[in-house]
Kinemage of the C-alpha trace (Angstrom):
@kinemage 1
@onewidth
@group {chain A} dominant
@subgroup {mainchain}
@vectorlist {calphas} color= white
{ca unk a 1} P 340.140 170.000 176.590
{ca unk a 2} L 340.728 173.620 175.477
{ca unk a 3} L 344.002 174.310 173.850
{ca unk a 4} L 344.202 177.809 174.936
{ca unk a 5} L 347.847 178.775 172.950
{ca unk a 6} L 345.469 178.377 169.866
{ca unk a 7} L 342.743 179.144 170.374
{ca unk a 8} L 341.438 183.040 170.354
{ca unk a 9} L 338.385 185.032 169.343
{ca unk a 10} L 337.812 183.735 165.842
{ca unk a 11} L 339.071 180.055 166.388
{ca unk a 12} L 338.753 177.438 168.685
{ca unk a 13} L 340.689 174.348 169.171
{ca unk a 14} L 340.041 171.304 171.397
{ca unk a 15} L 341.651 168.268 172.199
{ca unk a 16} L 339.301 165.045 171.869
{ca unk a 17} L 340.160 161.718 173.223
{ca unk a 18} L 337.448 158.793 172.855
{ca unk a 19} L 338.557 155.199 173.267
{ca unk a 20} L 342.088 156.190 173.698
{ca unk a 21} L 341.677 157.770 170.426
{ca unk a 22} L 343.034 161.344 170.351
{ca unk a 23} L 342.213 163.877 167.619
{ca unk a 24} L 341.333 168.232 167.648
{ca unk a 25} L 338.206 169.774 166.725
{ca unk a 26} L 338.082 173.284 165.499
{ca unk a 27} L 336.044 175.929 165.169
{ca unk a 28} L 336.708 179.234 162.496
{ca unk a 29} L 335.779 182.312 161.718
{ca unk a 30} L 337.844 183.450 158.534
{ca unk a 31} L 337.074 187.092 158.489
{ca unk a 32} L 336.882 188.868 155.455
{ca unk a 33} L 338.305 192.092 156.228
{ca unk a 34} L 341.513 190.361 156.829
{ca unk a 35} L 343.955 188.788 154.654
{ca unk a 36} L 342.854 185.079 153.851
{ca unk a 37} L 346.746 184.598 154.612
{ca unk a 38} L 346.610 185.233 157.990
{ca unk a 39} L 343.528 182.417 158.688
{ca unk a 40} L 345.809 180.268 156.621
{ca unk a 41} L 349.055 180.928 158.720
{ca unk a 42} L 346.801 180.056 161.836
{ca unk a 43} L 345.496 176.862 160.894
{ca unk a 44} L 349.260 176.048 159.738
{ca unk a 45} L 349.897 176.372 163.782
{ca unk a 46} L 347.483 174.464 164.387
{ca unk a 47} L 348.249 171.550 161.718
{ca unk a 48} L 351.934 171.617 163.171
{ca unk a 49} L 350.154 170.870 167.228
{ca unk a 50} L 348.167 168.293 165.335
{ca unk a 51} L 350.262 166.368 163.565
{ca unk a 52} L 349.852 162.923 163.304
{ca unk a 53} L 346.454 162.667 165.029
{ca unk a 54} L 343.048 163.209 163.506
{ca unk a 55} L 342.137 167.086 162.827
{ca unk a 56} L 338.333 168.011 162.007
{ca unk a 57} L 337.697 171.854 160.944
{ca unk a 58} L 334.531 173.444 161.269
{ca unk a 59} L 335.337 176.645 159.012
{ca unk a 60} L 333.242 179.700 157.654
{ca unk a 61} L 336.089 180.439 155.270
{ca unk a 62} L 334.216 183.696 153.439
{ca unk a 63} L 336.086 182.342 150.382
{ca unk a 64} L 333.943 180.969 147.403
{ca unk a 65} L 335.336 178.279 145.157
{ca unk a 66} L 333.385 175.903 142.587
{ca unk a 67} L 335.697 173.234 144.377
{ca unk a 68} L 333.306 173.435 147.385
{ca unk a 69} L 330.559 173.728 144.730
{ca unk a 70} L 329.904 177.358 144.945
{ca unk a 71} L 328.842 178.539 141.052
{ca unk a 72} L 332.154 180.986 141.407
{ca unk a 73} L 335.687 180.917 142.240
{ca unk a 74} L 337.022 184.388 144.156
{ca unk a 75} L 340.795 185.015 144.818
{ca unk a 76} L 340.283 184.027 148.633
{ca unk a 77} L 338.978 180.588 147.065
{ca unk a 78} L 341.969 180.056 145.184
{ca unk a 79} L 343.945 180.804 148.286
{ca unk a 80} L 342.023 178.655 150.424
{ca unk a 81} L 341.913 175.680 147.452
{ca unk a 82} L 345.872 176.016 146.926
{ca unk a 83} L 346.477 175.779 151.078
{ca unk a 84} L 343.799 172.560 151.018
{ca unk a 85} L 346.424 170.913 148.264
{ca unk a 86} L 349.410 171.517 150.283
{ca unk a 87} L 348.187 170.214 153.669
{ca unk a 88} L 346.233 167.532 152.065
{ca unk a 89} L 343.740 168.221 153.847
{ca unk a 90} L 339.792 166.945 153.045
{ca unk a 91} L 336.617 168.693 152.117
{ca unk a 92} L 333.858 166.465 153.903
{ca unk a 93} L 330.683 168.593 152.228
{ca unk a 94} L 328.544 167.529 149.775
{ca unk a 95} L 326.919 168.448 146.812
{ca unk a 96} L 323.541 170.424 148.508
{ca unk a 97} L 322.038 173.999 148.763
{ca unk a 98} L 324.305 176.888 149.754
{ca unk a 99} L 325.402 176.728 153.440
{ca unk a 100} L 324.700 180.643 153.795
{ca unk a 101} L 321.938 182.723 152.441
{ca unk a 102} L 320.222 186.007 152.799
{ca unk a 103} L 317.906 188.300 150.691
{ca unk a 104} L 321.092 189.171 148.769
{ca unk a 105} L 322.300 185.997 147.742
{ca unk a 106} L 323.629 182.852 148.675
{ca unk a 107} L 327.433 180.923 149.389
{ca unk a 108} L 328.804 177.895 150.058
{ca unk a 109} L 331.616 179.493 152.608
{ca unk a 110} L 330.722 177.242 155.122
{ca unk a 111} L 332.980 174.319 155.143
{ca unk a 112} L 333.549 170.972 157.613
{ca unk a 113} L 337.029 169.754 156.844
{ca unk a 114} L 339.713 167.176 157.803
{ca unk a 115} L 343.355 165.527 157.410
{ca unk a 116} L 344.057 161.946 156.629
{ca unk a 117} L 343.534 160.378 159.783
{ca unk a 118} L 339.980 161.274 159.905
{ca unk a 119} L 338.748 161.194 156.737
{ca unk a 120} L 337.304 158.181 157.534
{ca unk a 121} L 335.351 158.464 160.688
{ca unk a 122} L 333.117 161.630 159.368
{ca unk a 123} L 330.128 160.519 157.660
{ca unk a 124} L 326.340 161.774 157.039
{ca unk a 125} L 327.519 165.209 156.470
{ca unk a 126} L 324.033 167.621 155.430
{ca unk a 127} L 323.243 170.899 155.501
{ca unk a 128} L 319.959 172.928 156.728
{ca unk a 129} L 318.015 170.181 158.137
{ca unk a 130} L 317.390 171.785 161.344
{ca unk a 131} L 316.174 175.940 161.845
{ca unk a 132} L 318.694 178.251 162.230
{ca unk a 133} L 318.692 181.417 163.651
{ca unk a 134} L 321.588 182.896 161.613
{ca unk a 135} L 322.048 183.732 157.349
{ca unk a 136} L 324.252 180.308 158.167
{ca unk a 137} L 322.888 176.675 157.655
{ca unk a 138} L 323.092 174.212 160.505
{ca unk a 139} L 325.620 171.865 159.124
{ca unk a 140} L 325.875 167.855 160.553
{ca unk a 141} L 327.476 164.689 160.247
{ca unk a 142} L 328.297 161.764 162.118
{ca unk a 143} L 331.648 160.697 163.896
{ca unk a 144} L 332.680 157.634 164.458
{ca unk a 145} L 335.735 155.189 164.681
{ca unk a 146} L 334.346 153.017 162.014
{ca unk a 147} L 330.849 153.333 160.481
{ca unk a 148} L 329.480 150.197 162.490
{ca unk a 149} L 330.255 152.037 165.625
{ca unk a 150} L 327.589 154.491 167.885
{ca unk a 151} L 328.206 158.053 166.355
């Protein structure tokens, strides 16, 4: 189910419920002509109308840290690193090639998230498997309510 009060033209939120399990799914755009501060004061709305079920982000963040094992650290990826700290909230990618990459160069902006509650349902995570038709990798994983169980 949509959760229209939150979502809007850069970010997406719906409302999952399988086996009377309920958790949100998100998808982001952080853009970077804006402010990382105001994609971080968004997702705190959206934490706050999560709490205390399971949360899984889907986020091109545009913010480059060594933490999400990009070879440099910008000032939106210390932003983005210090907000991940607070929250507590999970990086779920893996060491592999750069999630975005053009002529120009190459990033690892692209990042699949979640909280505590989650953390361990999401498994299998890869990137670029499949074709793309974007500068952006196809990223995957698995979701399940214990490993043994159907993703």
């Amino acid at each position: 189910m949509l959760i229209t009060q939150l979502s809007e033209e850069d970010c997406i939120v719906v409302e999952i419920t399988y086996r009377n399990k309920k958790f949100y799914g998100v998808s982001s755009y952080f853009d970077n002509t804006e402010d990382i501060e105001v994609n971080i004061r968004k997702t705190e709305q959206i934490l706050t109308y999560a709490k205390g079920h399971g949360l899984l982000i889907a986020v091109d963040s545009n913010a480059r840290s060594k933490t999400c094992y990009d070879t440099i650290t910008n000032q939106r990826g210390k932003d983005l690193e210090e907000f991940l700290t607070i929250y507590n909230l999970h990086i779920i990618n893996e060491k592999s090639e750069p999630t975005f990459q053009t002529t120009r160069g190459s990033s690892y902006v692209d990042l699949t998230l979640t909280n505590d509650q989650l953390l361990r349902e999401v498994f299998d995570w890869t990137c670029g498997v499949h074709e793309s038709c974007s500068d952006h990798k196809i990223l995957t994983f698995n979701l399940g309510l214990a490993r043994q169980d159907t993703p």
